[in-house]
mmJSON file of the N, C-alpha and C atoms, coordinates in Angstrom:
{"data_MODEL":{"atom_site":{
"group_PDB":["ATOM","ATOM","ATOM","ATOM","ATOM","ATOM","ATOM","ATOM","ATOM","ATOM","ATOM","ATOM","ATOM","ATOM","ATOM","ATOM","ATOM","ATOM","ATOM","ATOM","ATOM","ATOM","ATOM","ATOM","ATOM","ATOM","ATOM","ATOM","ATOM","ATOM","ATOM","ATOM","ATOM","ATOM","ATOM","ATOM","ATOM","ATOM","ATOM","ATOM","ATOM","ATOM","ATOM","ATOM","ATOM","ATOM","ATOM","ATOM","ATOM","ATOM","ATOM","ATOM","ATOM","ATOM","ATOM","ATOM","ATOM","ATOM","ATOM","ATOM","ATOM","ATOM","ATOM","ATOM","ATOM","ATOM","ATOM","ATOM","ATOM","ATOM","ATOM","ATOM","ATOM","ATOM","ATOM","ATOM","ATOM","ATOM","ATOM","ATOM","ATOM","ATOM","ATOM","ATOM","ATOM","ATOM","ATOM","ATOM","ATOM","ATOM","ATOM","ATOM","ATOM","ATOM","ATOM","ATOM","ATOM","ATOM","ATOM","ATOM","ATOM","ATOM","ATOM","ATOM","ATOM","ATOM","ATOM","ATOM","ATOM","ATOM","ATOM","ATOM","ATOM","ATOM","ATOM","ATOM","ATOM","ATOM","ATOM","ATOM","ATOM","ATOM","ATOM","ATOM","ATOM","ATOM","ATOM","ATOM","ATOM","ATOM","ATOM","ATOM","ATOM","ATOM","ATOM","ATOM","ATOM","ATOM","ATOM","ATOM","ATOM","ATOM","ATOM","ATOM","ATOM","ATOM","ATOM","ATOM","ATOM","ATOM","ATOM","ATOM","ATOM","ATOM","ATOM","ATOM","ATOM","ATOM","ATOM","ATOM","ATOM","ATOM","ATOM","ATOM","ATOM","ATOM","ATOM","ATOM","ATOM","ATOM","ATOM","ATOM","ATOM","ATOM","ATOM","ATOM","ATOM","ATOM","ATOM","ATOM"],
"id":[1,2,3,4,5,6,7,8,9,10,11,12,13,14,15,16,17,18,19,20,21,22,23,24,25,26,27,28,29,30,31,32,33,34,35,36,37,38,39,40,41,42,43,44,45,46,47,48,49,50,51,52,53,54,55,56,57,58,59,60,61,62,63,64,65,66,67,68,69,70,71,72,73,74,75,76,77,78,79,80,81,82,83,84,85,86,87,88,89,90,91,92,93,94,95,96,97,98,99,100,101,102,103,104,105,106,107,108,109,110,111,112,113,114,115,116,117,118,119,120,121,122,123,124,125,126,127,128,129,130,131,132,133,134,135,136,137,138,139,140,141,142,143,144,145,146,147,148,149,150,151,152,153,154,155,156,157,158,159,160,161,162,163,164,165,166,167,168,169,170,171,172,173,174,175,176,177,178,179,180],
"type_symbol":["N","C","C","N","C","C","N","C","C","N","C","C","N","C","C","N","C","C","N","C","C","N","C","C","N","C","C","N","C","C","N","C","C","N","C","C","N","C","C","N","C","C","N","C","C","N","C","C","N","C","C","N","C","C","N","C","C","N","C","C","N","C","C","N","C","C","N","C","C","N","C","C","N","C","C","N","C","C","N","C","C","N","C","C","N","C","C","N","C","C","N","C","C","N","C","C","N","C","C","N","C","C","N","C","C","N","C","C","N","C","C","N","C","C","N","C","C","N","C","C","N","C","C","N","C","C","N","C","C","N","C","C","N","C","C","N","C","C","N","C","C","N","C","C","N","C","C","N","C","C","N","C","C","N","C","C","N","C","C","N","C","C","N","C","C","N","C","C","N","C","C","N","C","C","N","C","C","N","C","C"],
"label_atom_id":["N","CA","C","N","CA","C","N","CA","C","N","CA","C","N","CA","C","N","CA","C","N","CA","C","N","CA","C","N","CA","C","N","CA","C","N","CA","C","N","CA","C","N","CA","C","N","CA","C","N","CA","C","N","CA","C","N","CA","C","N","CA","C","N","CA","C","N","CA","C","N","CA","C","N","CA","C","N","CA","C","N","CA","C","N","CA","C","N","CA","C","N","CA","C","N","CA","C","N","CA","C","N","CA","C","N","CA","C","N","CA","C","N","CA","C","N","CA","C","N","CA","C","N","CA","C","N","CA","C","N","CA","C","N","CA","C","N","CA","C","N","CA","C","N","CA","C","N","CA","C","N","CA","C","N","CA","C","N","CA","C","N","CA","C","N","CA","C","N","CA","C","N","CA","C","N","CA","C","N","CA","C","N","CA","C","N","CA","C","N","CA","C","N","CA","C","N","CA","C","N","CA","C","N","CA","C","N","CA","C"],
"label_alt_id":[null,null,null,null,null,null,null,null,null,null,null,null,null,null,null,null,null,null,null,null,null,null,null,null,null,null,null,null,null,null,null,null,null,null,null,null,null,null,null,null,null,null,null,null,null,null,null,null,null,null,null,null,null,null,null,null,null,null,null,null,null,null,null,null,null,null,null,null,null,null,null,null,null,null,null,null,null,null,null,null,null,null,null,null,null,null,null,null,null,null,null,null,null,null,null,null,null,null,null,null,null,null,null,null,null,null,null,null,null,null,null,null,null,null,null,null,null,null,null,null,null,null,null,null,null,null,null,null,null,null,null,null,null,null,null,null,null,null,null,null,null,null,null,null,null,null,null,null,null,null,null,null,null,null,null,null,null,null,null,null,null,null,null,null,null,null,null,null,null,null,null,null,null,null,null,null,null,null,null,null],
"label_comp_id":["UNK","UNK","UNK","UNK","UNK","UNK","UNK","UNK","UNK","UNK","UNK","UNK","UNK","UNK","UNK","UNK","UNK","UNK","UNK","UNK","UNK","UNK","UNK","UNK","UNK","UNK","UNK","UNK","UNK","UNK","UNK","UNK","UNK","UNK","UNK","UNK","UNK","UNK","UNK","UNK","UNK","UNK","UNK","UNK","UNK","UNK","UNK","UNK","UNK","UNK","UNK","UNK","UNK","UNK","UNK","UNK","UNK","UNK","UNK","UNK","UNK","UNK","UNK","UNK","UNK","UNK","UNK","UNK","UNK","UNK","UNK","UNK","UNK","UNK","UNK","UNK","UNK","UNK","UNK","UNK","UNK","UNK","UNK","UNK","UNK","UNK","UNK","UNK","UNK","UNK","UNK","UNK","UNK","UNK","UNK","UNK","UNK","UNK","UNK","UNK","UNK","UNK","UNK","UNK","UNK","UNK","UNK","UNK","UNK","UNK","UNK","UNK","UNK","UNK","UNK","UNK","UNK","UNK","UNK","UNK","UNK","UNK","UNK","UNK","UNK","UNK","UNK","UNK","UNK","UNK","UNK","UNK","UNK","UNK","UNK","UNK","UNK","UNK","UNK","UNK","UNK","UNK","UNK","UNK","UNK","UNK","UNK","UNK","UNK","UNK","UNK","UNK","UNK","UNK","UNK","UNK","UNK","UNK","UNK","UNK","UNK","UNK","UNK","UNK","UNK","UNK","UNK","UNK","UNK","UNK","UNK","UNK","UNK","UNK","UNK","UNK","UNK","UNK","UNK","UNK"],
"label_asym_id":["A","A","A","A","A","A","A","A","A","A","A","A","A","A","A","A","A","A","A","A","A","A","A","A","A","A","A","A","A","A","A","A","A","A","A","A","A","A","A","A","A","A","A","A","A","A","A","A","A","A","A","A","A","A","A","A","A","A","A","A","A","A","A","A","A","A","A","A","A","A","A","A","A","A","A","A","A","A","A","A","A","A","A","A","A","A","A","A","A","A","A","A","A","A","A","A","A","A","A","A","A","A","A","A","A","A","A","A","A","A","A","A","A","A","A","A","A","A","A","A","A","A","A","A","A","A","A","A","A","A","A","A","A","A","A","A","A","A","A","A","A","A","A","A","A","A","A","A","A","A","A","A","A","A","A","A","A","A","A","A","A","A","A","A","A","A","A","A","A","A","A","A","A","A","A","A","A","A","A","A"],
"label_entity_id":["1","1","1","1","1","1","1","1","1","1","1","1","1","1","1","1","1","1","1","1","1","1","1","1","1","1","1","1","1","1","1","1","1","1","1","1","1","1","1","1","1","1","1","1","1","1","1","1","1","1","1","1","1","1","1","1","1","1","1","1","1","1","1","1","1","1","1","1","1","1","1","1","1","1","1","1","1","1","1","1","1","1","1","1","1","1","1","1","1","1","1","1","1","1","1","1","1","1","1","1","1","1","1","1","1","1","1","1","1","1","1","1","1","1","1","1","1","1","1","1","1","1","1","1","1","1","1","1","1","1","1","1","1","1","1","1","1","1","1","1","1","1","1","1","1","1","1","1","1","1","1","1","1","1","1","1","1","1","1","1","1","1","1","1","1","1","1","1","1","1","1","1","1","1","1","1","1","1","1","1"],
"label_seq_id":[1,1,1,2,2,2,3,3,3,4,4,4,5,5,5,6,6,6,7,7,7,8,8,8,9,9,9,10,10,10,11,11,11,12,12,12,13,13,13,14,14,14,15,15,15,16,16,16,17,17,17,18,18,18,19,19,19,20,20,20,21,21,21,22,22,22,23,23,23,24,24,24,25,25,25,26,26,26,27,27,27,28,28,28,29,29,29,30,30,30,31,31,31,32,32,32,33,33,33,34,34,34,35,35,35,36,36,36,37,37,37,38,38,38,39,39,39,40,40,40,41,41,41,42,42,42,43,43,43,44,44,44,45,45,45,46,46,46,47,47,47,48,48,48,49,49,49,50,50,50,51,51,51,52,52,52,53,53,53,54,54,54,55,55,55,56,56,56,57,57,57,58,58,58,59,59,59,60,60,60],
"pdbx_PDB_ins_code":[null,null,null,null,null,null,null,null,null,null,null,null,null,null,null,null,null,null,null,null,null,null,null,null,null,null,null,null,null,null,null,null,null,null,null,null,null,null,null,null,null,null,null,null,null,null,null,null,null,null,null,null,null,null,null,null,null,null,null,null,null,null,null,null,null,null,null,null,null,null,null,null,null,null,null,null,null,null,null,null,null,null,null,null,null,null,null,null,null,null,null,null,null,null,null,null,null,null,null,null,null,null,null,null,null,null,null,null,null,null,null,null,null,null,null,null,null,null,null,null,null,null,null,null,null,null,null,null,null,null,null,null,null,null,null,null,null,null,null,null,null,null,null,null,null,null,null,null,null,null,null,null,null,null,null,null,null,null,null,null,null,null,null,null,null,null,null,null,null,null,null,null,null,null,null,null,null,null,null,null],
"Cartn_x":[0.847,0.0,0.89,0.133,1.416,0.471,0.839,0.259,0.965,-0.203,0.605,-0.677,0.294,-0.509,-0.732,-1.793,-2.202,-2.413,-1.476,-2.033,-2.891,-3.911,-5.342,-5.744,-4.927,-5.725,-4.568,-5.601,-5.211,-6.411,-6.342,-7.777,-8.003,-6.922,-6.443,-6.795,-5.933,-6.541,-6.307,-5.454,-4.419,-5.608,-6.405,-7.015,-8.987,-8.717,-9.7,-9.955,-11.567,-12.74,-12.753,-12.233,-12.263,-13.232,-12.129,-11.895,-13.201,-14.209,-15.373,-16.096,-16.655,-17.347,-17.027,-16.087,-15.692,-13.98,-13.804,-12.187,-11.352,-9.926,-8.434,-9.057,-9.002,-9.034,-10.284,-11.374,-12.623,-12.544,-11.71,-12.05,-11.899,-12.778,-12.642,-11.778,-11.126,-10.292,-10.561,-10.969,-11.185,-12.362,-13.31,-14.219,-14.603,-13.08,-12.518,-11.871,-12.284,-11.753,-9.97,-9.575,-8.327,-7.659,-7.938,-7.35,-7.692,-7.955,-8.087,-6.835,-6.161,-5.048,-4.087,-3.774,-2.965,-3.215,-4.318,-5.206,-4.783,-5.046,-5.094,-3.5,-2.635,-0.755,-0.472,-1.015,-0.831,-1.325,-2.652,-2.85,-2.141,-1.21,-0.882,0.286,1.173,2.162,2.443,1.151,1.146,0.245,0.32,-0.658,-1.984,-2.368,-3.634,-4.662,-3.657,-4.704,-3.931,-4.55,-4.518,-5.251,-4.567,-4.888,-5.16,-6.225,-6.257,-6.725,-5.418,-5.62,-6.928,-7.264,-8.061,-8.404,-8.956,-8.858,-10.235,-10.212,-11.5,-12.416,-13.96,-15.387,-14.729,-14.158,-13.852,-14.905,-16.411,-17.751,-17.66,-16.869,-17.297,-16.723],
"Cartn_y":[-1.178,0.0,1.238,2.223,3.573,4.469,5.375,6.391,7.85,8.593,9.945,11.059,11.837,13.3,14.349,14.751,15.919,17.157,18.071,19.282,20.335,20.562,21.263,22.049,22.332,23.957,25.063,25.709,27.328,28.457,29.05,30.313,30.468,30.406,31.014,32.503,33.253,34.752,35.156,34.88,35.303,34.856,33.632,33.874,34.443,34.918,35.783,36.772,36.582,36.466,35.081,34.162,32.743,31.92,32.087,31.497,31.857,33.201,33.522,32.687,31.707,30.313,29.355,29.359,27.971,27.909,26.69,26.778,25.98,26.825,26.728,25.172,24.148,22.807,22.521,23.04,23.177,23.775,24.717,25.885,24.624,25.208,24.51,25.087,23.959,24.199,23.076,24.233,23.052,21.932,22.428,21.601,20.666,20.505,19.995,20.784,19.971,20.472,20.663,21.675,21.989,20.648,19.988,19.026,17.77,17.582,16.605,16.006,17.702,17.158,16.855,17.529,16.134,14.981,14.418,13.411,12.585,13.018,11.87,11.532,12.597,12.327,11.313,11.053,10.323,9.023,9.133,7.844,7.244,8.203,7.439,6.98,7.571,7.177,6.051,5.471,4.005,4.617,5.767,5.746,5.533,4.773,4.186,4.467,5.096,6.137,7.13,7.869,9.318,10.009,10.692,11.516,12.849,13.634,15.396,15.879,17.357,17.47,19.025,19.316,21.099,21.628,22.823,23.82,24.77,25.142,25.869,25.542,24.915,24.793,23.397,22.24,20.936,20.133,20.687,19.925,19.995,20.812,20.918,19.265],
"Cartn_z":[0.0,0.0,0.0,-1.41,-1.128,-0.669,0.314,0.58,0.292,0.642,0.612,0.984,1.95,2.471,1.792,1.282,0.454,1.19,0.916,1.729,1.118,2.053,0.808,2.088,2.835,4.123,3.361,4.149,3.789,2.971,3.471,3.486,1.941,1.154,-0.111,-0.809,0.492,0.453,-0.983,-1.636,-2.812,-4.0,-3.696,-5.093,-5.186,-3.947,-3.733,-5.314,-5.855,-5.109,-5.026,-5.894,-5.966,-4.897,-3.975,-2.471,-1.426,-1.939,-1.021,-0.852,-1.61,-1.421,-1.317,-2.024,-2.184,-1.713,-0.887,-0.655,-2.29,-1.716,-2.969,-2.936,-2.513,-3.293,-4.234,-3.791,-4.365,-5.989,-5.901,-6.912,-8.515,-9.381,-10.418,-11.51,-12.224,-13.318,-14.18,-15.608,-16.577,-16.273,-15.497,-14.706,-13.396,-13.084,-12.237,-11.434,-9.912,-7.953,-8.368,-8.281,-8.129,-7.644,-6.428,-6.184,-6.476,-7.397,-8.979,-9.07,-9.731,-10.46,-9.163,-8.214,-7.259,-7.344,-6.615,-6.718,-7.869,-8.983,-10.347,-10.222,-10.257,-10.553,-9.505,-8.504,-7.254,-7.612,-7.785,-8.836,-9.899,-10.604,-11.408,-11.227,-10.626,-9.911,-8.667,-8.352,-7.596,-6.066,-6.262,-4.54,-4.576,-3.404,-3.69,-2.409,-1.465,-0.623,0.493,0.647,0.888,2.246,2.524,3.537,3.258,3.685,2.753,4.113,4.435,5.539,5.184,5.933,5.517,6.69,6.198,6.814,7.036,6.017,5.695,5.359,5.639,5.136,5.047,6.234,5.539,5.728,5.442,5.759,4.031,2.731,1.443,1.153],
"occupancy":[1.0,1.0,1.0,1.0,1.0,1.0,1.0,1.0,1.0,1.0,1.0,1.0,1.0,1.0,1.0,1.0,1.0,1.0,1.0,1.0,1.0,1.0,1.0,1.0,1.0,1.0,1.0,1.0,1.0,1.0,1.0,1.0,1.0,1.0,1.0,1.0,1.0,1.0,1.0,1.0,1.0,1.0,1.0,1.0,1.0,1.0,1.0,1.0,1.0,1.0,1.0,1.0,1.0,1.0,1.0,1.0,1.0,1.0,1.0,1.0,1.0,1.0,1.0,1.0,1.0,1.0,1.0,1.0,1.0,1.0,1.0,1.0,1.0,1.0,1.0,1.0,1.0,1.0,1.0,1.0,1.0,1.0,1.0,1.0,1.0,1.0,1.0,1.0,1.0,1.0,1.0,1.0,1.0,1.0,1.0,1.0,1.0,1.0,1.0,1.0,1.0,1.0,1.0,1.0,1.0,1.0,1.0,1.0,1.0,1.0,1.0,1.0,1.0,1.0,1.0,1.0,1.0,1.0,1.0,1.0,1.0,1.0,1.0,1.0,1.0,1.0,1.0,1.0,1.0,1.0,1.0,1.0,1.0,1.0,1.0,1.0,1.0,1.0,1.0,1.0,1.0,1.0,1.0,1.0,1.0,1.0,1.0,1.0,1.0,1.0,1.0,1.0,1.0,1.0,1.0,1.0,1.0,1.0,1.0,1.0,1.0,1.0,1.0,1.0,1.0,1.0,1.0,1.0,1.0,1.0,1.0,1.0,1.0,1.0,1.0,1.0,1.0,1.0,1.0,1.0],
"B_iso_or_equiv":[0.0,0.0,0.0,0.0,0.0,0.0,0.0,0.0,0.0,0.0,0.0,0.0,0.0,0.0,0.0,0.0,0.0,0.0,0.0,0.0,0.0,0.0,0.0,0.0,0.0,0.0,0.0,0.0,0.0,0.0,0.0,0.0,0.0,0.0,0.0,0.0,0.0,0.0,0.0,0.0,0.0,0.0,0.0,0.0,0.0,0.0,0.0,0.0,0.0,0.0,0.0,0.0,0.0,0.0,0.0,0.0,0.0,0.0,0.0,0.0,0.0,0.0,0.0,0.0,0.0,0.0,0.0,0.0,0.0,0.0,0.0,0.0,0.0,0.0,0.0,0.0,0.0,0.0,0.0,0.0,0.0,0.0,0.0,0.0,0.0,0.0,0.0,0.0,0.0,0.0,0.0,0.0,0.0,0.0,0.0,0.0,0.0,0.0,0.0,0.0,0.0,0.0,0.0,0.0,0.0,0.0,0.0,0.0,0.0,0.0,0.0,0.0,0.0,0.0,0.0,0.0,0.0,0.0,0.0,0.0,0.0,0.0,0.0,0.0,0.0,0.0,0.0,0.0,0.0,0.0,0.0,0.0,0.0,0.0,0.0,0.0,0.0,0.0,0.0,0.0,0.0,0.0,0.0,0.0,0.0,0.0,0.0,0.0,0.0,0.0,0.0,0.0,0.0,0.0,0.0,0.0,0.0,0.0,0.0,0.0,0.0,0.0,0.0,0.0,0.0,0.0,0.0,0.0,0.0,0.0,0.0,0.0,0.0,0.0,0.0,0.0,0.0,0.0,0.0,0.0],
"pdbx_formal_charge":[null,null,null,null,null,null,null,null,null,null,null,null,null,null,null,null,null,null,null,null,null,null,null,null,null,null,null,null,null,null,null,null,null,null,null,null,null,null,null,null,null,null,null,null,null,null,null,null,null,null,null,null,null,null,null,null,null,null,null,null,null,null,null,null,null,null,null,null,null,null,null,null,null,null,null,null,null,null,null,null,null,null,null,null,null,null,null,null,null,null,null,null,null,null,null,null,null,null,null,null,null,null,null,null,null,null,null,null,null,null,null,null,null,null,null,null,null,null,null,null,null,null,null,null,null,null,null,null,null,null,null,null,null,null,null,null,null,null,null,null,null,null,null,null,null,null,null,null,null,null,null,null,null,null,null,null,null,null,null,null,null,null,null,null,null,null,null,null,null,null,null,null,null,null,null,null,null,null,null,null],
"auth_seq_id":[1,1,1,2,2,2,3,3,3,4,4,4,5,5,5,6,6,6,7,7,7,8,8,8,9,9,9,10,10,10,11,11,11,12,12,12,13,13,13,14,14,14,15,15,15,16,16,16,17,17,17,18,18,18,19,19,19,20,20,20,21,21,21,22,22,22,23,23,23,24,24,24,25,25,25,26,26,26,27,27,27,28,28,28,29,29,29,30,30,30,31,31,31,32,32,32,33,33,33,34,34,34,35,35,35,36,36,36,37,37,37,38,38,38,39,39,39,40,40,40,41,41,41,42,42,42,43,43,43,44,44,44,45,45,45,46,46,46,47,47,47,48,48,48,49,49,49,50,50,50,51,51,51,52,52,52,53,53,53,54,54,54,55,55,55,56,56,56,57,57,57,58,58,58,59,59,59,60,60,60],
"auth_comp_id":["UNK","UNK","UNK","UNK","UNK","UNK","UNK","UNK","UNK","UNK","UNK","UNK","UNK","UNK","UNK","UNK","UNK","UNK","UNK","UNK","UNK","UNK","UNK","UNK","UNK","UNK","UNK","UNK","UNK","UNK","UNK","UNK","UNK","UNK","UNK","UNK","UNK","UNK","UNK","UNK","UNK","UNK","UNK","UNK","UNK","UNK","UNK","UNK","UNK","UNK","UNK","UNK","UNK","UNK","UNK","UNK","UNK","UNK","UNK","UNK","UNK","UNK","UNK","UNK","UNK","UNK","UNK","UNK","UNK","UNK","UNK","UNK","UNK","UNK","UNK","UNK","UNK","UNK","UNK","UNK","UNK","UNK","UNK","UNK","UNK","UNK","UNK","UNK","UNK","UNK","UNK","UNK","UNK","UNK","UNK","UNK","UNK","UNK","UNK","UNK","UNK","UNK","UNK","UNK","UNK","UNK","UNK","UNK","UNK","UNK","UNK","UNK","UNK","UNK","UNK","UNK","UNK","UNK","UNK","UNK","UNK","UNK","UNK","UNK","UNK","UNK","UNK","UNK","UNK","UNK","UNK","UNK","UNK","UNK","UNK","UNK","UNK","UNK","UNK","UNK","UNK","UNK","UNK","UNK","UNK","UNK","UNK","UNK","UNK","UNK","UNK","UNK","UNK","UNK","UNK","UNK","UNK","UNK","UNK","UNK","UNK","UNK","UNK","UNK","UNK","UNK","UNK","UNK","UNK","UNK","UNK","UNK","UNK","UNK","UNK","UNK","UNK","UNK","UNK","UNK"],
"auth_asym_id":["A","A","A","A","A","A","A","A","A","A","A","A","A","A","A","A","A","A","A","A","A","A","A","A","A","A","A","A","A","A","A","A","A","A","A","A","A","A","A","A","A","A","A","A","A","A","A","A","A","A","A","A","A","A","A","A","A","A","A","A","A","A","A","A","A","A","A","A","A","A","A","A","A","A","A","A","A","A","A","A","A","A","A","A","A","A","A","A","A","A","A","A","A","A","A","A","A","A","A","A","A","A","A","A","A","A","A","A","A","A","A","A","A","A","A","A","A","A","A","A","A","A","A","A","A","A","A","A","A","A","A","A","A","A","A","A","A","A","A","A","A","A","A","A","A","A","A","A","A","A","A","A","A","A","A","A","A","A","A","A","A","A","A","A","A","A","A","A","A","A","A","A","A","A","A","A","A","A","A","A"],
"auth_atom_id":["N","CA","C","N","CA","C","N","CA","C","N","CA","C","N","CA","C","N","CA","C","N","CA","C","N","CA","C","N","CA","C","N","CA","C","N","CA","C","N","CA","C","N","CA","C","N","CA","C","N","CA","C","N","CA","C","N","CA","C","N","CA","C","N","CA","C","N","CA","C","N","CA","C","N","CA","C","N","CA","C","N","CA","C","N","CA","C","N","CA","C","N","CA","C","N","CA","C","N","CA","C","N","CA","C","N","CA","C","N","CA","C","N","CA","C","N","CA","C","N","CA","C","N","CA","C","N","CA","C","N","CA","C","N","CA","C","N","CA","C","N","CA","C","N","CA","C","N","CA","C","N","CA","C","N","CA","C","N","CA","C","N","CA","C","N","CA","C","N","CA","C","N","CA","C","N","CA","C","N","CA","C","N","CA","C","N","CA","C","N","CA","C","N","CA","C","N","CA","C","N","CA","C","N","CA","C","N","CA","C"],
"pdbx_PDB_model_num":[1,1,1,1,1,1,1,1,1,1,1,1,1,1,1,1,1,1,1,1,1,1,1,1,1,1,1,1,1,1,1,1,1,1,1,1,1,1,1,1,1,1,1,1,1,1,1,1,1,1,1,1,1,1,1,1,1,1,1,1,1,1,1,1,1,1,1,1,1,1,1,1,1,1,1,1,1,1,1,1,1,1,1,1,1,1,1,1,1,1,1,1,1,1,1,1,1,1,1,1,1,1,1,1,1,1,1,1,1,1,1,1,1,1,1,1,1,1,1,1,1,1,1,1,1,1,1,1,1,1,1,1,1,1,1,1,1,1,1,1,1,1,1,1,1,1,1,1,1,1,1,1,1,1,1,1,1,1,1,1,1,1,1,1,1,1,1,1,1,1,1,1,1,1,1,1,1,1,1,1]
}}}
């Protein structure tokens, strides 16, 4: 089993207005949760589960 810790806290004042609803891992790109693309590279690279720590709104 590979694991690995995803770090996804932080307010993400910087991409404000972005960030007013929705938190930095949430935000969409290309249709997809910002933290997708961690997520998928991790997958493809052999990890098969994960830890995602947060911060802000981590009920989203």
């Amino acid at each position: 089993m590979t694991q690995a810790f995803v770090l996804a806290a932080g307010l993400g004042t910087r991409l404000r207005p972005l960030t007013d609803e929705l938190p930095k891992p949430l935000i969409p790109i290309f249709q997809k949760p910002l933290v997708t693309f961690a997520l998928d590279h991790l997958i493809g690279v052999g990890v098969n589960r994960f830890v995602i720590n947060t911060h802000r709104r981590p009920e989203l």
